[in-house]
C-alpha positions in Angstrom: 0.0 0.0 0.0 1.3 3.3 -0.5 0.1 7.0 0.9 -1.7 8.7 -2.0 -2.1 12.8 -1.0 -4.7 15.1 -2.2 -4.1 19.0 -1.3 -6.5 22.1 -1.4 -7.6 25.0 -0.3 -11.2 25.4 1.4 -12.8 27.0 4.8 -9.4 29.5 4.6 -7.0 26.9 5.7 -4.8 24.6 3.6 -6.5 21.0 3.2 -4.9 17.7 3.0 -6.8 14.4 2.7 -4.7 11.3 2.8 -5.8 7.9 2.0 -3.5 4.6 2.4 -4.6 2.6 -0.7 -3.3 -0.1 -3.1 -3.7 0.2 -6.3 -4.5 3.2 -8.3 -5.8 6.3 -6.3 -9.3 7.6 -5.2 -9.2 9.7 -8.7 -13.1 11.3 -9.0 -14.0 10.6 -5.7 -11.7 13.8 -4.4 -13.4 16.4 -6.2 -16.8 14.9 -4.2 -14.2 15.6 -1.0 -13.6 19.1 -2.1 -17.5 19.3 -2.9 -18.4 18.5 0.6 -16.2 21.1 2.4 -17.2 24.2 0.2 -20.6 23.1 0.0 -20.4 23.5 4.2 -18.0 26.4 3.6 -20.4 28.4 1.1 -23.4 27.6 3.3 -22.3 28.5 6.7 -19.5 31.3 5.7 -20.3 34.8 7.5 -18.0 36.6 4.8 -20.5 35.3 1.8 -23.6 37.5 1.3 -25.7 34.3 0.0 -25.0 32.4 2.6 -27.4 30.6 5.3 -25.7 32.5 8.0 -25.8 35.8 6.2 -29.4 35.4 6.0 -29.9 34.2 9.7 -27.9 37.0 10.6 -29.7 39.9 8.4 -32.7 39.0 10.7 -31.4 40.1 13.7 -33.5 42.7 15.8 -36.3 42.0 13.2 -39.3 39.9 14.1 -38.2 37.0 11.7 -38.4 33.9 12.6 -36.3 31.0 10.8 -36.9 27.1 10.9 -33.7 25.5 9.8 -32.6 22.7 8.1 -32.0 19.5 10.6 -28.0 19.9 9.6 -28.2 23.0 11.3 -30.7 23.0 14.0 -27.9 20.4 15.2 -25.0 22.9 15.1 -27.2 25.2 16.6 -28.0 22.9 19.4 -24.2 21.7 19.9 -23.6 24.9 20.5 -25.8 25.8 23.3 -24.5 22.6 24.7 -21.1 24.3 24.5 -22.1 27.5 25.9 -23.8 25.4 29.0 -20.5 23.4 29.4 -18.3 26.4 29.5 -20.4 28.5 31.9 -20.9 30.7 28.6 -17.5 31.1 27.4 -18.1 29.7 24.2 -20.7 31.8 22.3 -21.4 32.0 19.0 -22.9 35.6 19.1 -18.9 36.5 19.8 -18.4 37.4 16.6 -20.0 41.1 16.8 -16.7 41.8 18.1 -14.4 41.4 15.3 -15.8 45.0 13.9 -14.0 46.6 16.5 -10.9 43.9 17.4 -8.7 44.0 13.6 -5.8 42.1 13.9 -4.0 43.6 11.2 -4.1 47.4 12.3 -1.9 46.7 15.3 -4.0 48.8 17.6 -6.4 48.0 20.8 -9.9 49.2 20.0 -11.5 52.2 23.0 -13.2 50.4 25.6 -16.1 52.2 24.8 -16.5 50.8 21.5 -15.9 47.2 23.1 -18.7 47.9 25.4 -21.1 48.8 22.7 -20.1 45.6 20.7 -20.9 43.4 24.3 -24.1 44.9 24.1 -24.7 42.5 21.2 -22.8 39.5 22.3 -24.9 37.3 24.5 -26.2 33.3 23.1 -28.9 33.7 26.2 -30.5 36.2 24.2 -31.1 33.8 21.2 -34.5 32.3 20.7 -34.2 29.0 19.6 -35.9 26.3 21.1 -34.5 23.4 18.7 -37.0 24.2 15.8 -37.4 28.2 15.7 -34.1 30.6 15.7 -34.5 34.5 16.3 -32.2 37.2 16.7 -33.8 39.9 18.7 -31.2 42.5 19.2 -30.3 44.5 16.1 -26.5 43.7 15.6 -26.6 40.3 16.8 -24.6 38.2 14.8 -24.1 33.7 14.7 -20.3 32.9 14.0 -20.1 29.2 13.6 -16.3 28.9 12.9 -15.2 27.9 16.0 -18.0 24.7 15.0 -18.1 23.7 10.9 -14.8 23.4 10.0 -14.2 20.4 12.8 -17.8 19.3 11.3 -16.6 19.1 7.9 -13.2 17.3 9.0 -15.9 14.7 11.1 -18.4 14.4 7.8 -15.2 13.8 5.0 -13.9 11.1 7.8 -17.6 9.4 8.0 -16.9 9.7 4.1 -14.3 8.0 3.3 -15.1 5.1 5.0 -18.7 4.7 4.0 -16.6 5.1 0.7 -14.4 1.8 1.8 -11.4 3.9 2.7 -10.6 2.1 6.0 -6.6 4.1 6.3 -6.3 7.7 6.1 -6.0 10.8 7.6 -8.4 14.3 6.9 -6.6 17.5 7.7 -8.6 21.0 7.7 -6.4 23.2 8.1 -4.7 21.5 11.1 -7.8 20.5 12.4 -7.8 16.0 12.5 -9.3 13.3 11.9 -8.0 9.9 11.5 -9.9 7.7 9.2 -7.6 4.8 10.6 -4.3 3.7 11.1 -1.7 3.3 8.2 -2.5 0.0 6.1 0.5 -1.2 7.8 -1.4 -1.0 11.5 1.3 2.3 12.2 -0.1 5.6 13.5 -0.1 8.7 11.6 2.3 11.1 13.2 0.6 14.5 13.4 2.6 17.8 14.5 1.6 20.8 16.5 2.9 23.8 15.7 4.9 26.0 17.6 3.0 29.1 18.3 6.3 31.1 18.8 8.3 29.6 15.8 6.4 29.4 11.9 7.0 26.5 10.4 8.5 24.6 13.2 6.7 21.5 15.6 6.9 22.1 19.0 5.8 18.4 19.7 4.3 15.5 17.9 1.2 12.9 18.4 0.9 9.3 16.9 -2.7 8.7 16.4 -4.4 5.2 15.8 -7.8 6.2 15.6 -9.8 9.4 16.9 -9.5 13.5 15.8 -6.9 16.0 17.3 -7.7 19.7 17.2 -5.6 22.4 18.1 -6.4 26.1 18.8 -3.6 29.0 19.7 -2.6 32.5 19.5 -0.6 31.6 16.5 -3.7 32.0 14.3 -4.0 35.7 14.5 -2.4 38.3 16.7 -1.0 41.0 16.9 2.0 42.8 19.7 0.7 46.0 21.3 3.8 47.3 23.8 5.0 44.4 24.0 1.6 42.6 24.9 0.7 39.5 22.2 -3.3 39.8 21.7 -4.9 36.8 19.9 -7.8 36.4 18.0 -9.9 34.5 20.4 -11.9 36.9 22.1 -13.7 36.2 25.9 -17.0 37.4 25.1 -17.9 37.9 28.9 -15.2 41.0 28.4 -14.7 42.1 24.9 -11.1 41.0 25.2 -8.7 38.6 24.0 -7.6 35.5 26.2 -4.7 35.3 28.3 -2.6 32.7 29.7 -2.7 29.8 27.4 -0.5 30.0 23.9 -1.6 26.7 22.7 -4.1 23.9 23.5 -4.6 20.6 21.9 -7.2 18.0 22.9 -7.6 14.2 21.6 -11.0 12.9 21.4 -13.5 10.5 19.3 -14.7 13.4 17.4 -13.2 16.6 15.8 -15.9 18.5 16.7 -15.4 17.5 20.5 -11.9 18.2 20.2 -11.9 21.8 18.1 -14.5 22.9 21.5 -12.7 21.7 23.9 -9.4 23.2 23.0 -11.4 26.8 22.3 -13.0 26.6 25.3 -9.8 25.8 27.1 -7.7 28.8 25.5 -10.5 30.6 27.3 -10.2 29.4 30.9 -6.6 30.4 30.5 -5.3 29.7 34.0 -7.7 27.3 34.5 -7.3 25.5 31.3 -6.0 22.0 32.8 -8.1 21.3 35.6 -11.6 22.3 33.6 -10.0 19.5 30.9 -9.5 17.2 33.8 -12.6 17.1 34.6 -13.9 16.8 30.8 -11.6 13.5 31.1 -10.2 14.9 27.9 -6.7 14.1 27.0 -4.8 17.4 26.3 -1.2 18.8 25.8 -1.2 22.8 27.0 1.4 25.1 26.4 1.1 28.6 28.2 2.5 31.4 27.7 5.7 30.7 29.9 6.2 28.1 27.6 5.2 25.4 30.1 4.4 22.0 28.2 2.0 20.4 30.2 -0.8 17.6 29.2 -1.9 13.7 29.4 -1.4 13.2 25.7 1.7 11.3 24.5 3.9 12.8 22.2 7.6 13.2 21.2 9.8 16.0 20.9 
């Protein structure tokens, strides 16, 4: 058997699906792959116009009520599931804050302005009762990236093997799911970047079976007299979290793992005894550059 390699682009994040196979390789089922992910990407994007979350979020402070699809009425569930787990530090209304927090100016934004963006920010607000979704506050806003690009990875893994791929790997964008182990019953070694060094690993994971996600201030920051600010914002206080530089979590499903690791870079501090008690096994790096965690990996 050998490793056969597919590579795109999709969801803003370099893609990589790859399949152990003998034989010749997957050919016309990759562009199906590639379907899948923009068809998720076009539908729940909140920087395309025609989306489905465009629309949802054109309704806000309007009397509209929407009925979605069962795909998303599920999202929309795992997320208040998320919000109740974290005490309400994941929300997906967060995103009203990225119109004042811009990550390539370089600048902090007033705390005034902050504080009229939180007045927008809340998921207890939402109406949704598992079949009906409104928005009630004008400037409300549903940001589910934190959710459907760990979906997608989930769905393409769910894919392949329904497709009788039974060894591979799916990679969004360094988010993981393994499909299962190499044909030769190896793991796949998966590294986590270094937040503080691009292009380098600052530890590795060999994964039989189950999804790794990983979430840091590597993604987007910026350096503010001398402070690092990344782009996960706390949306109890307008501001970015502190404390944690990177977070990685292993569990059955990406989805599980991609909230998980969010909601940890939020607890900061906190970060390994809330995953403790998740029973989640997790590799921390703060920003002292402490490696910490339960999951086994190599330098």
């Amino acid at each position: 058997m050998a490793v056969f390699q597919h590579r795109f682009t999709a969801m803003g994040s370099p893609c990589a699906l790859h399949l152990d196979v003998s034989g010749a390789g997957p050919g016309a089922f990759l562009s199906e792959v590639e379907n899948q992910v923009r068809s998720l990407e076009a539908k729940y994007s909140r920087y395309r116009g025609d989306s489905l979350l465009s629309e949802i979020n054109r309704m806000a402070g309007t009397e509209q009520v929407l009925e979605p699809d069962p795909q998303t009425a599920a999202l929309l569930n795992y997320a208040d599931t998320c919000y109740q787990l974290s005490d309400g530090l994941f929300d997906i209304t967060s995103g009203a804050l990225r119109q004042v927090w811009d990550f390539k100016l370089g600048r902090l934004p007033a705390q005034k302005q902050i504080d009229s963006c939180l007045a927008h920010v809340g998921w207890q607000h939402v109406q949704w009762d598992g079949r009906q979704l409104r928005l009630p506050l004008a400037g409300m806003e549903l940001d589910l990236g934190g959710i459907v690009k760990e979906y997608a990875v989930d769905a393409i893994a769910d894919f392949c093997r329904q497709a009788g791929f039974a060894n591979g790997l799916v990679d969004l964008g360094g988010d993981i799911c393994v499909i299962g182990p190499k044909g030769d019953g190896s793991p796949w070694r998966v590294g986590i970047r270094d937040p503080f060094t691009a292009g380098q690993a600052m530890a590795y994971i060999d994964l039989f079976s189950g999804a790794l996600a990983t979430s840091g201030s590597y993604e987007r920051f910026m350096r503010v007299d001398g402070q690092r600010y990344c782009h996960i914002l706390n949306p109890k206080t307008g501001w970015p979290c502190q404390g944690m530089a990177s977070v990685s979590v292993h569990a059955p499903r990406c989805l599980v793992a991609g909230s998980l690791t969010t909601i940890a870079m939020l607890k900061g501090p906190d970060a390994a005894p809330w995953l403790e008690e998740q029973e989640a096994r997790y590799l921390l790096l703060d920003d002292d550059l402490n490696l910490t965690g339960s999951l086994s990996h190599a330098r």
